[in-house]
C-alpha positions as CSV (number, residue, x, y, z in Angstrom):
1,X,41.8,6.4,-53.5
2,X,39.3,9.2,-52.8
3,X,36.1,6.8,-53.5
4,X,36.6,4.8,-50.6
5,X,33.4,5.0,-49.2
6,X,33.3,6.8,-45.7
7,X,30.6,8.9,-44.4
8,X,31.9,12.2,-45.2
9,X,28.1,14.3,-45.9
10,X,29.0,16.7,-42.7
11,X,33.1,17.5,-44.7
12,X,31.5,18.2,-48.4
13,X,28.3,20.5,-46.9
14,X,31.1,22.2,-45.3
15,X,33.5,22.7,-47.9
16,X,31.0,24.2,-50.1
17,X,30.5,26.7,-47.7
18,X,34.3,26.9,-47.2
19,X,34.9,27.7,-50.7
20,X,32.6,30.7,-51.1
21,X,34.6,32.6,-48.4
22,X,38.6,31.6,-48.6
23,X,40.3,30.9,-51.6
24,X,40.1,27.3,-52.2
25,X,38.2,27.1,-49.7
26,X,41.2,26.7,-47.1
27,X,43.8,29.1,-45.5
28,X,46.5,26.5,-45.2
29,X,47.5,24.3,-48.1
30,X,48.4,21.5,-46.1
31,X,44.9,20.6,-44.7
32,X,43.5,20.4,-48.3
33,X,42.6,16.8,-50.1
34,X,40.4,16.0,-52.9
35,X,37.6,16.2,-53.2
36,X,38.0,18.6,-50.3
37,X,39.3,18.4,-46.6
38,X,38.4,17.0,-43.7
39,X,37.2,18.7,-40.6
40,X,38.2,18.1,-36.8
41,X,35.5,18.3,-34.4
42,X,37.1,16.7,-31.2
43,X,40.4,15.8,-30.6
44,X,42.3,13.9,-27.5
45,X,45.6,12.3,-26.5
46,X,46.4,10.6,-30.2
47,X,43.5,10.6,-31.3
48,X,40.8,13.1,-33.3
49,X,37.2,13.1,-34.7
50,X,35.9,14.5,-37.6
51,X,32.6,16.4,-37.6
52,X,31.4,13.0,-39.5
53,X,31.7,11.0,-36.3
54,X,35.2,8.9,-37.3
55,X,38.2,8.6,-34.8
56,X,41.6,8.5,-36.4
57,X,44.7,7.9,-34.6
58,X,46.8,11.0,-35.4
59,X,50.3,10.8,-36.5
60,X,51.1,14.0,-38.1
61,X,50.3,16.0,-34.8
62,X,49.2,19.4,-36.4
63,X,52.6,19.3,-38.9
64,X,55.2,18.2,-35.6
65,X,53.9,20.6,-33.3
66,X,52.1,18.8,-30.8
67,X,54.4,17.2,-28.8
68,X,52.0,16.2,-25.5
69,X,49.0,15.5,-28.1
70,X,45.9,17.2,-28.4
71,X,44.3,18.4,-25.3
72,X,47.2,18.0,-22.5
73,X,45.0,18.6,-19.3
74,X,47.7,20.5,-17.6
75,X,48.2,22.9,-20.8
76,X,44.3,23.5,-21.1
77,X,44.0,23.6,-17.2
78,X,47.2,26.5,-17.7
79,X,45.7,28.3,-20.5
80,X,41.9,28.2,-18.9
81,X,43.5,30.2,-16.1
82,X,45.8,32.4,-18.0
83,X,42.0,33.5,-19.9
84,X,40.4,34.7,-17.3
85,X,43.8,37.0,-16.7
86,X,44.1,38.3,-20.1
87,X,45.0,36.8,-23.5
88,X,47.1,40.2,-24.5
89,X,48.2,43.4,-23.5
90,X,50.7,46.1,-24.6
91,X,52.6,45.2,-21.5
92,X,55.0,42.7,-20.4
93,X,54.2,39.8,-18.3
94,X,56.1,37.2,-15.8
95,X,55.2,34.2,-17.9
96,X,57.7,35.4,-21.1
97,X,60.7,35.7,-18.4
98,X,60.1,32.7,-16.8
99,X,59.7,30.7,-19.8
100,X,62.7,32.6,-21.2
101,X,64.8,31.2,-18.3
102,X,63.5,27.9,-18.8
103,X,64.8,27.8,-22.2
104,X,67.9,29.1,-21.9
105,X,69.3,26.9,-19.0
106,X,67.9,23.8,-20.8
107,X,70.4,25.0,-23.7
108,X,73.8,25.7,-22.8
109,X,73.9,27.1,-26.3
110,X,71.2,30.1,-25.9
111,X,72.5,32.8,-23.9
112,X,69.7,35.3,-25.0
113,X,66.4,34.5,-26.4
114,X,63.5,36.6,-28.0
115,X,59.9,35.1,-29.0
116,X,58.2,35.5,-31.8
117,X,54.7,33.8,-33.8
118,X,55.6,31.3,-35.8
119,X,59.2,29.5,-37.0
120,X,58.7,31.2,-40.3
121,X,59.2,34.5,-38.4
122,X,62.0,32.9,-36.4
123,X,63.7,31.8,-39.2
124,X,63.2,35.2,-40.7
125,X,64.0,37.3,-38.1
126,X,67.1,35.0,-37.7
127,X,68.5,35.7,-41.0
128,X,68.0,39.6,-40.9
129,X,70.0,39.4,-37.9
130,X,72.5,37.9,-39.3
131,X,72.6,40.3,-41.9
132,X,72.1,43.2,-39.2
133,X,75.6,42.0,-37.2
134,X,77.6,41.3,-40.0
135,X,76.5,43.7,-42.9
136,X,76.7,41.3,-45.5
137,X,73.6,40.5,-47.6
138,X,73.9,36.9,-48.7
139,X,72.4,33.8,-46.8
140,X,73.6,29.8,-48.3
141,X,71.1,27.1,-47.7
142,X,70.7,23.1,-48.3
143,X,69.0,22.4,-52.0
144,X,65.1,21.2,-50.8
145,X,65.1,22.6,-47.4
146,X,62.3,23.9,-45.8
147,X,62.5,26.7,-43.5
148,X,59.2,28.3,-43.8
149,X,57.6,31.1,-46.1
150,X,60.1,33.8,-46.2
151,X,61.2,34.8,-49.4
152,X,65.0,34.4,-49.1
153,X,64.3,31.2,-46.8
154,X,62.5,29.2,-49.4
155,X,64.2,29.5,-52.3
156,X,65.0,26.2,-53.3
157,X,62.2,24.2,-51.6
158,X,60.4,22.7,-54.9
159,X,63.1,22.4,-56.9
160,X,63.0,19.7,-59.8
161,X,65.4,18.2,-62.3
162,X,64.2,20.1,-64.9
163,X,65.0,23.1,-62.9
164,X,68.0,22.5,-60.2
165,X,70.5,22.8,-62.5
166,X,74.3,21.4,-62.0
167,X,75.0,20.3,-58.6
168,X,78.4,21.4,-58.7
169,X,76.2,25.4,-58.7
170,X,72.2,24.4,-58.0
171,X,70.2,27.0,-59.3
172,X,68.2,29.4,-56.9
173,X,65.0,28.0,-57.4
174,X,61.7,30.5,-56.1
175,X,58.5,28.7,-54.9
176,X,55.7,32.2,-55.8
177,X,55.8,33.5,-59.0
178,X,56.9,37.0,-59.3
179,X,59.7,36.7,-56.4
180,X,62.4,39.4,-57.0
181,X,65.8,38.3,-59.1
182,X,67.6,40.1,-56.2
183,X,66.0,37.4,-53.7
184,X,67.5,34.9,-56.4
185,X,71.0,36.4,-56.4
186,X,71.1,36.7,-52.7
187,X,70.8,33.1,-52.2
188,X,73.5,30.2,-52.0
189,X,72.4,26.5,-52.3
190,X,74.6,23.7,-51.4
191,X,74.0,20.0,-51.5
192,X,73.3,18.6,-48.1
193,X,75.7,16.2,-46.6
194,X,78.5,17.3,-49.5
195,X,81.2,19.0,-48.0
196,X,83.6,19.2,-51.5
197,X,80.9,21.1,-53.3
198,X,79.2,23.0,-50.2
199,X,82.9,24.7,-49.2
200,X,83.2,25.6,-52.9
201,X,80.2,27.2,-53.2
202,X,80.6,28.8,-49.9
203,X,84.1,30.0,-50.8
204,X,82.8,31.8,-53.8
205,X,80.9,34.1,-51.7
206,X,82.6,34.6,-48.7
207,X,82.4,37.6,-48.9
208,X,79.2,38.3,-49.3
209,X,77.3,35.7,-46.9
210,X,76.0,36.8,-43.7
211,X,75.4,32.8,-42.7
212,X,75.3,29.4,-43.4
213,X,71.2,27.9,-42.8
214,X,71.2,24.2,-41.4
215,X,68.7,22.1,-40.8
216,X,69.9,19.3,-38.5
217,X,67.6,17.0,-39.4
218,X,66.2,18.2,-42.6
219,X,62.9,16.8,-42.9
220,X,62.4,18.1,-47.0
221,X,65.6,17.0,-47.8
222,X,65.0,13.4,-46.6
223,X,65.0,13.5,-42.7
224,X,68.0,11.9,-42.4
225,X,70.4,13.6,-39.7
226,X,73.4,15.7,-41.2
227,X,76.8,14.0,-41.3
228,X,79.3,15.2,-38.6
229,X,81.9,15.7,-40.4
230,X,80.2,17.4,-43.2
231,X,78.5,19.9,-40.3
232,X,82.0,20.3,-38.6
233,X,84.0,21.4,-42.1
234,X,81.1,24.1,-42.4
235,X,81.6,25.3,-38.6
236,X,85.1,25.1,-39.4
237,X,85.0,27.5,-42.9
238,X,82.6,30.0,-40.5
239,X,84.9,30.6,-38.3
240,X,87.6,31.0,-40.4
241,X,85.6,33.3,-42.7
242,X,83.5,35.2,-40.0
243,X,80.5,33.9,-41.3
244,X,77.6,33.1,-38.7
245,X,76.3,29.5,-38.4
246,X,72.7,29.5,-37.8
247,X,69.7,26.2,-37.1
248,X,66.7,26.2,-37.7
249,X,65.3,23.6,-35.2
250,X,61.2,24.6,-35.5
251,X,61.1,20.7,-36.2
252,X,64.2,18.7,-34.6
253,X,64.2,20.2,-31.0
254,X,62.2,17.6,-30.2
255,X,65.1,15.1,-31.1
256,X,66.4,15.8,-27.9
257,X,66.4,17.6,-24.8
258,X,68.2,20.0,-25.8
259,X,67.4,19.7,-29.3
260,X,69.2,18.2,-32.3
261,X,72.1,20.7,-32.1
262,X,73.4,18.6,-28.9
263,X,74.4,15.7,-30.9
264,X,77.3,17.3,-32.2
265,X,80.2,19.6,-31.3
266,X,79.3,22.7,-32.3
267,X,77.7,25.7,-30.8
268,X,75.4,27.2,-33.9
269,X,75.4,31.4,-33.5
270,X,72.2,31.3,-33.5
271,X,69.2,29.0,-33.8
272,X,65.4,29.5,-34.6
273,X,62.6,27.3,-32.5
274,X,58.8,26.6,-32.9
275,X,56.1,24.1,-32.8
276,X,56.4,22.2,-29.6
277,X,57.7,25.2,-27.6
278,X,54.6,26.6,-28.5
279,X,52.3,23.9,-26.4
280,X,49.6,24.0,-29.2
281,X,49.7,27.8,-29.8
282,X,51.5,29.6,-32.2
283,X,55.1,30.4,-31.3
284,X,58.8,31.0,-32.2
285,X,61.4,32.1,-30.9
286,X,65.6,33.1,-31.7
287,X,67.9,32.0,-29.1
288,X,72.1,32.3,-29.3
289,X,74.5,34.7,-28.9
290,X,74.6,37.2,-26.9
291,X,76.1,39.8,-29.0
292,X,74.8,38.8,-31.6
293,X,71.3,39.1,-30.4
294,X,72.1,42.1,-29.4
295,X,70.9,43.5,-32.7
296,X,67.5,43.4,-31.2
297,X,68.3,45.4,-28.7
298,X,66.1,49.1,-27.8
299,X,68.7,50.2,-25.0
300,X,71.7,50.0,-27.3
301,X,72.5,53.6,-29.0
302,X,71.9,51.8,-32.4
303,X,69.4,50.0,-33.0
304,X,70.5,47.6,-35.8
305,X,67.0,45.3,-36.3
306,X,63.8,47.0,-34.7
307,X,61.8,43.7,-33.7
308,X,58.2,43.7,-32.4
309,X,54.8,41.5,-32.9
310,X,51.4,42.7,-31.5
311,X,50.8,38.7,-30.3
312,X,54.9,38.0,-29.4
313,X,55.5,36.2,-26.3
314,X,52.0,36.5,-25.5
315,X,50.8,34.8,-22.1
316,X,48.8,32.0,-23.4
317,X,51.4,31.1,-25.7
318,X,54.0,31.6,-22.8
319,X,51.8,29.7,-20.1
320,X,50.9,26.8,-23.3
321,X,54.6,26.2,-24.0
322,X,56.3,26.8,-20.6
323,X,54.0,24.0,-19.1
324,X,54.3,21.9,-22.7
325,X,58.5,22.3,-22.1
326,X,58.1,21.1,-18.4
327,X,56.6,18.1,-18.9
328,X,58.7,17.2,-22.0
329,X,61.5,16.7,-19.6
330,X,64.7,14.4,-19.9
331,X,62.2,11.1,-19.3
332,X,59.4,11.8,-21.5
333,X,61.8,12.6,-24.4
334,X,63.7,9.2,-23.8
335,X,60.4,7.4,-23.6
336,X,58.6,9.0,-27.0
337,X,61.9,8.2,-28.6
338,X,62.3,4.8,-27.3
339,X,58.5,4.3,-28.6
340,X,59.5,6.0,-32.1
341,X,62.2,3.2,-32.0
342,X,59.9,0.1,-31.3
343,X,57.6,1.8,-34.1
344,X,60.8,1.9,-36.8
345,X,61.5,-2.2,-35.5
346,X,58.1,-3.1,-36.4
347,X,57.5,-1.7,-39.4
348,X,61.0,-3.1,-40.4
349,X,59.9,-6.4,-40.0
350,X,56.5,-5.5,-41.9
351,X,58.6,-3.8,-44.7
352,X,60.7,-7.6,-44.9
353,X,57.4,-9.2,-44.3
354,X,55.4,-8.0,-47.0
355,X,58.6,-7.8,-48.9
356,X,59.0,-4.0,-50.2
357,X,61.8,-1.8,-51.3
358,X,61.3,0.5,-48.3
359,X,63.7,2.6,-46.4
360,X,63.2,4.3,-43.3
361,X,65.0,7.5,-42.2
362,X,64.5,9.5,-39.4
363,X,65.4,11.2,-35.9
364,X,64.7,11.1,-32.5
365,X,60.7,11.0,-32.7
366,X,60.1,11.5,-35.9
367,X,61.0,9.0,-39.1
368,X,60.0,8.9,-42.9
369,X,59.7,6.9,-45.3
370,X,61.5,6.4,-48.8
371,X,60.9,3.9,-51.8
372,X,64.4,3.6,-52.2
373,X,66.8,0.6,-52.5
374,X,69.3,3.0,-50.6
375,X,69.3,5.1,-47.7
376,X,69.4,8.4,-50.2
377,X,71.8,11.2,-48.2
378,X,71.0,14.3,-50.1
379,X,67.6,15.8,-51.5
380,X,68.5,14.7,-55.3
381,X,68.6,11.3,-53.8
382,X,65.4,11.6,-51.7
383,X,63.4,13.5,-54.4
384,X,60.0,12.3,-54.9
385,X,58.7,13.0,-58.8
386,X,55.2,13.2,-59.7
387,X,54.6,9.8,-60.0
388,X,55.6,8.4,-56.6
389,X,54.2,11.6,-55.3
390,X,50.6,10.5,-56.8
391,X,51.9,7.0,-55.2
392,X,52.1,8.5,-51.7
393,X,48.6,10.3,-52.1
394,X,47.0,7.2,-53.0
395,X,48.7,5.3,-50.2
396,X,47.9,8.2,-47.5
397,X,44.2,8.5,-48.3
398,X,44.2,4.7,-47.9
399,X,45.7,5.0,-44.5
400,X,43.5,7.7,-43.6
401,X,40.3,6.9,-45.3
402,X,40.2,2.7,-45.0
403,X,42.6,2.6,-41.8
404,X,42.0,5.6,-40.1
405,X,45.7,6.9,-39.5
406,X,47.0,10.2,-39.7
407,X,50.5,10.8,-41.2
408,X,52.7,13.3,-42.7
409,X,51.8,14.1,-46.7
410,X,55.8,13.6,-47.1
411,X,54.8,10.0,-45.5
412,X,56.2,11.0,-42.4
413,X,55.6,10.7,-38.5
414,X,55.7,12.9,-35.9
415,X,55.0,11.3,-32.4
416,X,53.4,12.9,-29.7
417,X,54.3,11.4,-26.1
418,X,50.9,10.4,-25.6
419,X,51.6,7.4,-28.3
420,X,51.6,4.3,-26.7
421,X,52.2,0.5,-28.1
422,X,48.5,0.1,-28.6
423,X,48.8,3.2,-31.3
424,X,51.9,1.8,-32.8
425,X,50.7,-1.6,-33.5
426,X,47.3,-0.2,-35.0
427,X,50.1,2.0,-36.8
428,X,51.8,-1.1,-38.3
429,X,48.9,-3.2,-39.0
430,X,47.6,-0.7,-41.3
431,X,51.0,-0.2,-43.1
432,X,51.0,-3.8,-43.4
433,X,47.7,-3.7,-44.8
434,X,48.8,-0.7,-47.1
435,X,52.3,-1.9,-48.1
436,X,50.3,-5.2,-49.2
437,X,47.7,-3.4,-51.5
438,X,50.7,-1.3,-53.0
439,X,53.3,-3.9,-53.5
440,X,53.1,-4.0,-57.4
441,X,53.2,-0.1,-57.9
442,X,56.0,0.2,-55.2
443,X,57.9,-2.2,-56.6
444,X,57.5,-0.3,-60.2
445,X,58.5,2.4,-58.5
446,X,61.4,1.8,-56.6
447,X,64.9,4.1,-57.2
């Protein structure tokens, strides 16, 4: 779908500078399309121009972490003034405390809390926690979650038939080449959503496993929430087992106030956070347990994890998120899920319009999409092979190149709360228009 015409001269003169100075010409995967990316020049509420002079509604919301859109007035108002203070020093300021306290009483669950850069080093500094309180090695995750780029975290991520082996044992499956076999070994993976064959697997290693990783709302393994009774029998076998239960919620916070974990009866030991509690900056943080934070600590005798950052909690990331996290108060999340909602209804009705094997899956203010028959429940049944992968390319360049909409390369969205019904319906009229051109291949396609 590439040779849709668009005026795109500015993108290509720039690429080929791009690629004589970064490998492939890009330092994040994500941004990259053929026959090379795109490039933002302005960018506003829901919408962004390229440097070629077209406006695209955007969808994807810098990968989910945008939650007030681009260019919030309060947030750039906030940071402005922050700048003329100081972007970093080797000091402490009043901004990481107070947005520390905001967090923590808007989470009955986080009794402690310590920022970070990003929710891969959340996530990672989450896990060597775990293993710093309970002095076991071993970590069990879901088969096709993502939880960022640290080795142990990411095993499992691309896994494929030819290499996940029997679901009864999935195989440890590395994304880099030359990652250690110990990395391998020290990795459990579990099929989402199925309890008989998680708790056997976790029983195996009991005890070896310092925790049990969860993603809520897993967005690689489908986006479809996790099944309460499946999440409780894990909290259950933790306890019993002195195993921690950790969340990674870098992508579901958003689902609710108080984040996806609220939905269900547990308290998770620990959780990792990210992308909107950054307000458009880089952030993470680890919130839980008191004692069990307390690994971090520098005023305890031993010092079990030594954790720093040169740009952690920084005050324009603190100032960015603490106004972001203010304004996404109890209202605005009820009214960008309530919009996600009427978004889901209407491309329903497309879906039975135009007459497509289509399901939709999804939380709060975020849904995907699946060319399934079924609502799939685990990642073997949400898998997408090569060939509907090439499908989802072709129909996502349409989108952006004929229709100009922005979505998710796992044909995902991620509201922001500056989406409003005009948005949506521009949103459904070009699936329409996309659904229509695809039918045949869809249908060809269909599991």
């Amino acid at each position: 779908m590439s040779n849709i015409q668009v005026n795109r001269t500015n993108s290509q003169n720039l690429y080929k500078r791009a690629k004589e100075v970064m490998t492939g010409g890009v330092s994040r995967n994500t941004i990259f399309r053929r026959p090379h990316p795109f490039y933002a020049a302005t960018a506003l509420g829901s919408y962004v121009t390229d440097i070629d002079g077209t406006e695209r509604v955007d969808f994807a919301n810098n990968m989910a972490s945008l939650i007030h859109g681009h260019s919030h007035p309060a947030i750039v108002e906030a940071v402005t003034d922050q700048m003329r203070k100081g972007t970093a020093y080797t000091l402490g300021t009043q901004i990481e405390i107070e947005f520390g306290e905001l967090l923590v009483k808007r989470n009955y669950n986080f009794e402690k809390i310590r920022f970070v850069n990003s929710g891969t080093e959340a996530v990672m500094s989450m896990i060597k926690a775990t293993r710093a309180y309970t002095g076991r090695e071993k970590i069990a995750k879901a088969e096709g979650a993502y939880h960022g780029t640290y080795d142990f975290a990411e095993i499992s991520q691309i896994a494929t038939p030819n290499t996940w082996g029997d679901i009864d044992k999935p195989n440890s499956v590395p994304v880099a080449f030359g990652t250690p076999q110990g990395v391998k070994n020290d990795v459990i993976v579990f099929p989402y959503n199925d309890t008989e064959r998680t708790l056997k697997l976790l029983e195996d290693n009991k005890e070896e496993l310092a925790c049990v990783l969860i993603d809520p709302v897993s967005h690689r393994v489908g986006m479809f929430p996790i099944d309460e009774d499946y999440l409780m029998a894990i909290h259950k076998w933790t306890r019993k087992n002195k195993v921690l239960l950790v969340f990674d919620e870098v992508v579901t916070y958003r689902v609710t106030y108080n984040g996806a974990q609220s939905k269900y009866p547990i308290r998770p030991d620990l959780t990792a956070l990210g992308k909107i509690i950054g307000g458009g900056f880089p952030v993470g943080a680890i919130a839980g347990n008191e004692e069990i934070m307390s690994v971090f600590d520098p005023t305890r005798r031993i010092l079990k994890q030594p954790h720093s950052g040169t740009f952690s909690a920084n005050p324009i990331t603190m100032v960015a998120g603490k106004t972001a996290m203010e304004l996404y108060d109890s209202q605005a999340v009820k009214d960008i899920n309530h919009m996600a909602s009427v978004a889901k209804k209407q491309i329903r009705e497309v879906v039975k319009e135009v007459d497509v094997p289509i399901k939709i899956t999804g939380a709060g203010s975020m849904f995907r999409f699946h060319f399934r028959h079924k609502v799939p429940s685990h990642f073997r049944e949400s898998y997408q092979d090569k060939e509907e992968r090439k499908l989802i390319t072709d129909i996502l360049d349409y989108m952006f190149l004929r229709e100009n909409i922005m979505m998710i390369n796992t044909f995902s969205c991620m509201f922001s709360t500056t989406i409003s019904q005009r948005e949506v319906d521009k949103l459904t009229d070009a699936l329409f228009n996309a659904l229509t051109k695809f039918k045949p291949r869809i249908e060809a396609l269909a599991k």
